[in-house]
C-alpha positions as CSV (number, residue, x, y, z in Angstrom):
1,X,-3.8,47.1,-14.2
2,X,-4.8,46.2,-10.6
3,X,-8.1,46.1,-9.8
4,X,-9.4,48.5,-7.8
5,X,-11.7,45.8,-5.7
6,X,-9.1,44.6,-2.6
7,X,-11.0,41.4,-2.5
8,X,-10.8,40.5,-6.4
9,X,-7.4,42.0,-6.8
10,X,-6.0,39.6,-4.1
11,X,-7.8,36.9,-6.6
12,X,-6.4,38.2,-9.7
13,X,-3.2,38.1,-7.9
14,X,-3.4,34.4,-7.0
15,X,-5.2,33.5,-11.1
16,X,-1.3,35.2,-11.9
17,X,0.7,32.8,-9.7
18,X,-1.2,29.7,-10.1
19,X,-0.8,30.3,-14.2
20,X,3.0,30.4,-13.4
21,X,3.1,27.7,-10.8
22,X,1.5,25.1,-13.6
23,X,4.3,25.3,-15.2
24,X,7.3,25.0,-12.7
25,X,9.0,21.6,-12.3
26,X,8.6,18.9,-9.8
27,X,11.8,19.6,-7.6
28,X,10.7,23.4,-7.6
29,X,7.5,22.5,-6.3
30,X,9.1,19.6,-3.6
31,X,11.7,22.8,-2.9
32,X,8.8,24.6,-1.4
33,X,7.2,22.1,0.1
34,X,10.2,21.1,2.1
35,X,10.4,25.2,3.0
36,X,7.4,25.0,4.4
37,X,7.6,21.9,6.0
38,X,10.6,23.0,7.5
39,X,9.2,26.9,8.2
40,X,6.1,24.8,10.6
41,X,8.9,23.3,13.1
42,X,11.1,26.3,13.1
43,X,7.8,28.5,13.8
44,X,6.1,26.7,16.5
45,X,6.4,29.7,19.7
46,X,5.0,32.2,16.9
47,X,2.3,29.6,15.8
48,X,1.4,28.3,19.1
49,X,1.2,31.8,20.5
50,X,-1.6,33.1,17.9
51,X,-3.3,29.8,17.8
52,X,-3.9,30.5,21.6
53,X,-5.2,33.8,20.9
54,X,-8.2,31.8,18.7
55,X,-8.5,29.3,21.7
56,X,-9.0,31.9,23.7
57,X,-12.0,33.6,21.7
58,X,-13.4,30.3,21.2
59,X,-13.9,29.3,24.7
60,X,-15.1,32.7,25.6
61,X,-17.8,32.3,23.0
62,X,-18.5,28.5,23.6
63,X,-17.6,27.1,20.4
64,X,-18.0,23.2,22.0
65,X,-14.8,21.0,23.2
66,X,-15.6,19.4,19.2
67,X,-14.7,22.3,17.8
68,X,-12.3,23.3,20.0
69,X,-10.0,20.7,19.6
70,X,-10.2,21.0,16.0
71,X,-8.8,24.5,16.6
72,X,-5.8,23.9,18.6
73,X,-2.2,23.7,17.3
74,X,0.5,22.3,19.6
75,X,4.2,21.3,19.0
76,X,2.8,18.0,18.4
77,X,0.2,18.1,15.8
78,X,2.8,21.4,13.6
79,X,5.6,18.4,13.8
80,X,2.7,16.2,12.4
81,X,2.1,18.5,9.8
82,X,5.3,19.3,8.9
83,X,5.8,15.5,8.6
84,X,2.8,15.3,6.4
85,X,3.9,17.9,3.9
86,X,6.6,15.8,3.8
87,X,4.7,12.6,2.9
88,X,3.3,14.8,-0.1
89,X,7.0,15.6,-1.2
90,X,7.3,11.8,-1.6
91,X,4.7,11.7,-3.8
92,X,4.5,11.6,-7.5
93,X,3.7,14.8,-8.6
94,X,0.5,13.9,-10.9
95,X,0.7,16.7,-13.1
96,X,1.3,15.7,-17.1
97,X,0.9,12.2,-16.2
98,X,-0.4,10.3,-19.3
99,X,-4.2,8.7,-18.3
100,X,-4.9,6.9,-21.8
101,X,-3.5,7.5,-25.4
102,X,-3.8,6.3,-28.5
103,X,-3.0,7.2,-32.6
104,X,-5.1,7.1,-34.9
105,X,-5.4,5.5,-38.3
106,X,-4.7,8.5,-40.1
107,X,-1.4,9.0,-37.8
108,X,-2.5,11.8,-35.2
109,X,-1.6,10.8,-32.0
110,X,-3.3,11.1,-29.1
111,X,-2.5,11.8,-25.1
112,X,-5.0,12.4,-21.9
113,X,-3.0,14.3,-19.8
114,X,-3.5,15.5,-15.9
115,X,-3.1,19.4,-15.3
116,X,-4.0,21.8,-12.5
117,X,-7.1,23.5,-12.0
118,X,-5.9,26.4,-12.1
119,X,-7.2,27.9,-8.3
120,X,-8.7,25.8,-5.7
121,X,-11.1,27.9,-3.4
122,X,-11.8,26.5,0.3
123,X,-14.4,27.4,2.8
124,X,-13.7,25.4,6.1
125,X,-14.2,26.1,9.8
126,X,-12.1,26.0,12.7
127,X,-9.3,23.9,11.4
128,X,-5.9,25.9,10.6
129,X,-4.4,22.0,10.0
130,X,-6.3,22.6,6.4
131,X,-5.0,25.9,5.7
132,X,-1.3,23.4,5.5
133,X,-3.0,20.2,4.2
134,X,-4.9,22.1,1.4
135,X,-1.9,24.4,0.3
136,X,0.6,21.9,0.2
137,X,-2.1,19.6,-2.1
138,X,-2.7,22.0,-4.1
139,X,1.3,23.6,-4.9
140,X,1.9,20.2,-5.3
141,X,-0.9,19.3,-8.2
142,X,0.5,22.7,-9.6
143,X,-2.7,25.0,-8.2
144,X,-3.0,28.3,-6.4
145,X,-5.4,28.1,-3.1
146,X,-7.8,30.6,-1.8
147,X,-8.1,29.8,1.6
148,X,-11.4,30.9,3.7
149,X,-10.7,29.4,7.1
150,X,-12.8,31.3,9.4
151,X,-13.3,33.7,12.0
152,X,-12.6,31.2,14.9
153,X,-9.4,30.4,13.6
154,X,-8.4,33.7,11.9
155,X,-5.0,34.3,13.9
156,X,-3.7,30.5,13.4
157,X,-4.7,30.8,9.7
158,X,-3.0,34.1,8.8
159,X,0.4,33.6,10.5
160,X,0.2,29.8,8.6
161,X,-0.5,31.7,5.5
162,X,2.5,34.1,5.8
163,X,4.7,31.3,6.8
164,X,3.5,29.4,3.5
165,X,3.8,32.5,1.5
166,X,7.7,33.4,2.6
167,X,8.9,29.5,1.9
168,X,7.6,29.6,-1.6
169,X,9.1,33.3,-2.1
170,X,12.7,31.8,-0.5
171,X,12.7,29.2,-3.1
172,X,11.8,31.7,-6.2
173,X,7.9,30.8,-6.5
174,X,5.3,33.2,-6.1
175,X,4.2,33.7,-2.3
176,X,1.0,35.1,-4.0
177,X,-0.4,31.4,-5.2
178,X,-1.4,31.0,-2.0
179,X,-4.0,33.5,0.1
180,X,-6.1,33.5,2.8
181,X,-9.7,36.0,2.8
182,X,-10.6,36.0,6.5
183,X,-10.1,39.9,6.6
184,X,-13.1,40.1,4.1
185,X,-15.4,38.1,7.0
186,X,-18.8,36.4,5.8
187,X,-18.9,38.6,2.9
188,X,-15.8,37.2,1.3
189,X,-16.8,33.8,2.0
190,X,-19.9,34.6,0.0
191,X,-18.3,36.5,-2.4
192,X,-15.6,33.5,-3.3
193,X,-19.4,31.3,-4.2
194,X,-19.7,33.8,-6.5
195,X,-16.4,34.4,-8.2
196,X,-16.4,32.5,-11.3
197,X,-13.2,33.4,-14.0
198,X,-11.5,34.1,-10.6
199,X,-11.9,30.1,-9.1
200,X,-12.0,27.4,-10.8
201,X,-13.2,24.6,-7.8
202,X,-14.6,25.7,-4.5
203,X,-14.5,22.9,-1.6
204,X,-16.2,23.3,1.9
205,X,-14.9,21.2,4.8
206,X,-17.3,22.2,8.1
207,X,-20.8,21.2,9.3
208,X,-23.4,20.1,7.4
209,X,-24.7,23.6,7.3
210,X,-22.0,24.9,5.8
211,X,-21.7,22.0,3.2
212,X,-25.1,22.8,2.3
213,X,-25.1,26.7,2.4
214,X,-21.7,26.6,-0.1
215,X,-23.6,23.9,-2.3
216,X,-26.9,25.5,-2.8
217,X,-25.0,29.2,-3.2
218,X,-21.9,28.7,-4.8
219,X,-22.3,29.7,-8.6
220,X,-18.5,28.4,-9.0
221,X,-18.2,24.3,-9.3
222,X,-18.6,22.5,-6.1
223,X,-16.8,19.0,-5.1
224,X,-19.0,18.6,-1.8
225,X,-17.3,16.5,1.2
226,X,-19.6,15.8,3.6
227,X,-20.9,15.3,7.4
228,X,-20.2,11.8,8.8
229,X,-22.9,9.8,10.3
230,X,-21.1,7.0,10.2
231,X,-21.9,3.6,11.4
232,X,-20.2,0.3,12.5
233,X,-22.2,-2.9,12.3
234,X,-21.6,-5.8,14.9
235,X,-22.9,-9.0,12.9
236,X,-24.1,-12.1,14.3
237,X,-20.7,-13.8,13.7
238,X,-17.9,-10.8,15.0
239,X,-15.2,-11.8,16.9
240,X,-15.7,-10.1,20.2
241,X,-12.7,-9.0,21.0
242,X,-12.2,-7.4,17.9
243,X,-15.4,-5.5,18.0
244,X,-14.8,-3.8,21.2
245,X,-11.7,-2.9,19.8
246,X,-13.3,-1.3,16.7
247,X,-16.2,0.4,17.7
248,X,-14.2,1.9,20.9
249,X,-11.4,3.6,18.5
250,X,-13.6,4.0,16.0
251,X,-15.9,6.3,18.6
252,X,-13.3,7.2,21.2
253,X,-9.5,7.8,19.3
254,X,-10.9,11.5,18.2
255,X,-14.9,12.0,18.8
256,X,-14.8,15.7,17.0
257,X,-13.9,14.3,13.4
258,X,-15.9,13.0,10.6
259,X,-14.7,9.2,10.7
260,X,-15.5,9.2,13.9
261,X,-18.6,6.6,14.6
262,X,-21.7,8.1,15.2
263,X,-24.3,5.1,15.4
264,X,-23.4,0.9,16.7
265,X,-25.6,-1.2,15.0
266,X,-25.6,-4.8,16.7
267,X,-27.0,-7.9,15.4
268,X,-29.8,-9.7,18.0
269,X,-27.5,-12.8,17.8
270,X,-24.5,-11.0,19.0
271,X,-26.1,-8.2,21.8
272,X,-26.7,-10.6,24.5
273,X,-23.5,-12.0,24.1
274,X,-20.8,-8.8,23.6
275,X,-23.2,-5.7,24.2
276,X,-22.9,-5.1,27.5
277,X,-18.9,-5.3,26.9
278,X,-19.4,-3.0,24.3
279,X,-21.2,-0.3,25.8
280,X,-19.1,-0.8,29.5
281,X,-15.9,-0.3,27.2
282,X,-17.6,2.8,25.3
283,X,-18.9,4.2,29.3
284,X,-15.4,4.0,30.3
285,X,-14.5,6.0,28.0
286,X,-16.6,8.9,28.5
287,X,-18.7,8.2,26.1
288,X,-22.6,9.2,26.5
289,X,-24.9,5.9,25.2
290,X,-28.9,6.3,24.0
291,X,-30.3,3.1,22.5
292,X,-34.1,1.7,20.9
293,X,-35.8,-0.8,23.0
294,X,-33.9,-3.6,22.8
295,X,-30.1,-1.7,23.9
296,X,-32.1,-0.5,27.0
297,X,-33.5,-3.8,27.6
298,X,-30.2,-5.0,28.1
299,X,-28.7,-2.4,29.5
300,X,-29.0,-0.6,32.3
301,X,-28.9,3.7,32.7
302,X,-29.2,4.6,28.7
303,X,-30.9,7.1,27.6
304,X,-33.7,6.5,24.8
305,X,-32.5,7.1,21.4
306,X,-35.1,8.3,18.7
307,X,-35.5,9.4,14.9
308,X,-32.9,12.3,15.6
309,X,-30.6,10.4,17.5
310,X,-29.5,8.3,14.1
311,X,-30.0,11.5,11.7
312,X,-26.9,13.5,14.2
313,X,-23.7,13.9,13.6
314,X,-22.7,14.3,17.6
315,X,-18.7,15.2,17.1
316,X,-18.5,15.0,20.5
317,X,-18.5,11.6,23.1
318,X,-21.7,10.7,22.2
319,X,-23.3,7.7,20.7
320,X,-26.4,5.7,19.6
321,X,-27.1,1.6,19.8
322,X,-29.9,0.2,17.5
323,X,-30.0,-3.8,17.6
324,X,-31.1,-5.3,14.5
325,X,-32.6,-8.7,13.4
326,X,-30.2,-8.8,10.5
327,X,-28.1,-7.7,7.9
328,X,-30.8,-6.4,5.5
329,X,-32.0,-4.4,8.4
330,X,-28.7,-3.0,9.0
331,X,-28.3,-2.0,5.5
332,X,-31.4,-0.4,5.4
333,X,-30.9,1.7,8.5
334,X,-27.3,2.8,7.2
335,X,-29.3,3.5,3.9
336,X,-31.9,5.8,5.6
337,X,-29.6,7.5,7.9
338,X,-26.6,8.0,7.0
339,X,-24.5,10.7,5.1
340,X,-22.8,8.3,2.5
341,X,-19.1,8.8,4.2
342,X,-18.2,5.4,6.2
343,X,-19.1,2.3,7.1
344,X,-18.1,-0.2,8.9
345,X,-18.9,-4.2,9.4
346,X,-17.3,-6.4,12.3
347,X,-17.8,-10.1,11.0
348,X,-16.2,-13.7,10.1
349,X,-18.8,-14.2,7.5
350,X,-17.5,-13.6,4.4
351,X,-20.7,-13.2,2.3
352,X,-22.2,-10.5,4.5
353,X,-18.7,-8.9,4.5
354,X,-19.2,-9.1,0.4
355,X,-22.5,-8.2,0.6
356,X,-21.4,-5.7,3.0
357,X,-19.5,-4.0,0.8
358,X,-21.3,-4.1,-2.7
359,X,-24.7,-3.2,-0.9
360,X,-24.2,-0.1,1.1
361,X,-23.6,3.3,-0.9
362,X,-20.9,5.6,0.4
363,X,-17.8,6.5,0.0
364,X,-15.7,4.3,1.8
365,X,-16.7,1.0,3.1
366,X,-14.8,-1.2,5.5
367,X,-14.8,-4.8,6.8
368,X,-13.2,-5.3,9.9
369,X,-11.7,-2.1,10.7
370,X,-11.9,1.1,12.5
371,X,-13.6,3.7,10.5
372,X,-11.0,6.3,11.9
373,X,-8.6,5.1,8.8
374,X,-11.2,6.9,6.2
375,X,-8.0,9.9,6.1
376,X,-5.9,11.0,3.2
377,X,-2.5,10.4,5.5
378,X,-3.4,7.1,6.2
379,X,-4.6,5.9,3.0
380,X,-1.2,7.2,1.9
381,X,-1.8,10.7,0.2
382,X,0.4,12.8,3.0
383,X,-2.5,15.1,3.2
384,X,-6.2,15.5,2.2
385,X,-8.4,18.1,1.0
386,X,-11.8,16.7,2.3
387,X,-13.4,13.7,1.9
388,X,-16.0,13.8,-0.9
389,X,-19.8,12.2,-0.5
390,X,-20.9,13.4,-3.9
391,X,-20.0,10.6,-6.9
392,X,-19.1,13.3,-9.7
393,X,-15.4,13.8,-9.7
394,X,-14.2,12.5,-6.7
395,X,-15.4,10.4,-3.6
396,X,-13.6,9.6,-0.5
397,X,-10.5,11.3,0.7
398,X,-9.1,13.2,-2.0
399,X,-5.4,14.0,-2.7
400,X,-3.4,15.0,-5.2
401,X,-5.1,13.4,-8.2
402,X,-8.2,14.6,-7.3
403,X,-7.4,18.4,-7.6
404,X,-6.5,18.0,-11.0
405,X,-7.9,18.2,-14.2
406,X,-7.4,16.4,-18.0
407,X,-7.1,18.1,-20.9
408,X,-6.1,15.7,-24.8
409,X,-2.8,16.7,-26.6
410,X,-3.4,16.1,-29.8
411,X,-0.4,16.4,-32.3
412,X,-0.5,15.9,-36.1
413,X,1.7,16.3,-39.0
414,X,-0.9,18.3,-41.5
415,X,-3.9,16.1,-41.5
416,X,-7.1,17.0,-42.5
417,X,-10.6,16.3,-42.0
């Protein structure tokens, strides 16, 4: 009987298809995956065309350039997705793979097995690339989705919905594992918090406000990803060139994304030799510098950084420079300020890179590298569905193991206890 409720009956209606996509096999799943991999570079006029009608709206109400080019879809970045769908294809579908097993003494044997969810809920904002990257996680890890994309992406998200939803039906699946709620507005996103027996995960990907609003409200289980304040730290002992070569991608490559660097640390030792490099490199590149004392002492035309400078997630060419008298200071700032997604340290010492790395708390932590690599495609999961900052479940970019579940098959032959 179909509910009479158009927002839970389009739920119901995804529980139904997700129960039956569980079971379906690997190359049914890869089938649609290649559909709609293939349905993204056939459809790029009809995609391109609504996505404009989003970037439109979201000039005319001043979203931010950030936010903006998080929106946009161009022949380019579909081909990239379709390509990334792809990548998931490739991967080894995780379902009923055996974590640990054992039998016991008295013969009953034992298996820990991976299985679906069962529906993955996601509030995110402004990114149709997620409305793809999320659906083609979760058909692959054998789950339905329940996509809340938002209003400033509301045309991109329902024509990439459709799409997704005609390539499963062309390959026999059930279009209905995989639904977008934007018509329901605000009130469905709050009304997915609250739809326990209906989803079984929720994930936000989106400001920090968002994060928090969905954490605090959400009476369905939570895996939070989070803002990124991230930081790079210039040691006493970095290679120059290589810094200026990290913290310029790591700031610069894409500004509006969470992996982007937010905050240049630089050891006393190594400012008067390779900061003002560092920030003319960062300058030409558009990007707007504040610093404490000691930056502005060395250079010239910054603006004066303060408590709310390092607590800001700019997404956007913006960027603060503290100099520190060491590496406990560092870790201590990084420790105050940031949000637990990535760090970065530029050094040739190999006990601060150790320490480094065993020291500071979040998610990913890197030696000698851009912090722009802290993505599911490049750590070699095709696609991502968020990076987490909690430590229950997952943390750091999570793929296709991470939207899945365990459950023990036990099998007997008539024992008793």
């Amino acid at each position: 009987m179909t509910n009479a409720d158009p927002f839970l009956a389009q739920l119901e209606r995804a529980r139904v298809a997700a129960k039956s996509l569980a079971t379906v096999t690997t190359a049914q799943k890869n089938a649609a995956l290649e559909a709609i991999a293939a349905a993204l570079e056939s459809s790029v006029p009809e995609i391109v065309a609504e996505n404009a009608k989003d970037l439109a709206l979201g000039a005319q109400n001043g979203i931010g350039d950030g936010l903006l080019d998080r929106l946009r879809l161009d022949e380019t970045r579909l081909f990239g997705l379709a390509a990334a769908v792809r990548t998931v294809i490739a991967l080894p579908d995780p379902v009923g793979e055996v974590l640990r097993g054992s039998t016991l003494a008295n013969g009953i044997r034992i298996n820990q097995v991976r299985v679906p969810f069962g529906v993955v809920g996601a509030i995110y904002e402004a990114r149709p690339n997620v409305t793809i990257d999320i659906a083609a996680l979760a058909l692959k890890s054998g789950n339905g989705a329940v996509l809340r994309g938002g209003t400033a992406a509301e045309n991109s998200n329902r024509v990439l919905v459709n799409l997704i939803q005609r390539a499963l039906s062309s390959v026999g699946l059930d279009g209905d594992a995989v639904q977008t709620i934007d018509e329901f507005g605000r009130e469905g996103a709050s009304r997915l918090m609250r739809a326990r027996g209906y989803i079984d995960v929720l994930i936000p990907r989106g400001s920090a406000g968002l994060i928090s609003t969905v954490v605090q409200e959400s009476t369905v289980p939570v895996i939070e990803t989070g803002s990124g304040i991230v930081h790079v730290f210039v040691d006493a002992t970095a290679d120059e060139e290589m810094a200026a070569a990290i913290v310029t991608n790591s700031k610069t490559h894409r500004p509006s994304v969470c992996n982007a660097a937010e905050t240049l640390l630089v050891h006393r030792d190594a400012a008067a030799r390779m900061l003002p490099r560092l920030a003319r490199e960062l300058q030409e590149s558009g990007v707007a510098l504040s610093g404490d004392g000691a930056a502005r002492a060395s250079l010239d035309g910054i603006a004066e950084a303060d408590d709310e400078t390092w607590a800001t997630e700019h997404l956007a060419l913006e960027m603060g420079i503290r100099v520190v008298d060491s590496l406990d200071e560092a870790i201590a700032h990084i420790a105050r300020y940031s949000t637990h997604h990535t760090e970065s340290i530029v050094t040739q010492d190999y006990a601060n890179a150790e320490r480094f790395l065993a020291e500071v708390d979040s998610a990913v932590v890197m030696v000698n590298t851009s912090t722009r690599f802290t993505d599911g495609g490049e750590f070699g999961f095709g696609a991502e569905v968020g990076i987490s900052t909690q430590k229950l479940h997952a943390r750091g970019p999570m793929g296709l193991a991470e939207l899945t579940s365990t459950k023990w098959l036990v099998r007997g032959g008539g024992q008793i206890r």
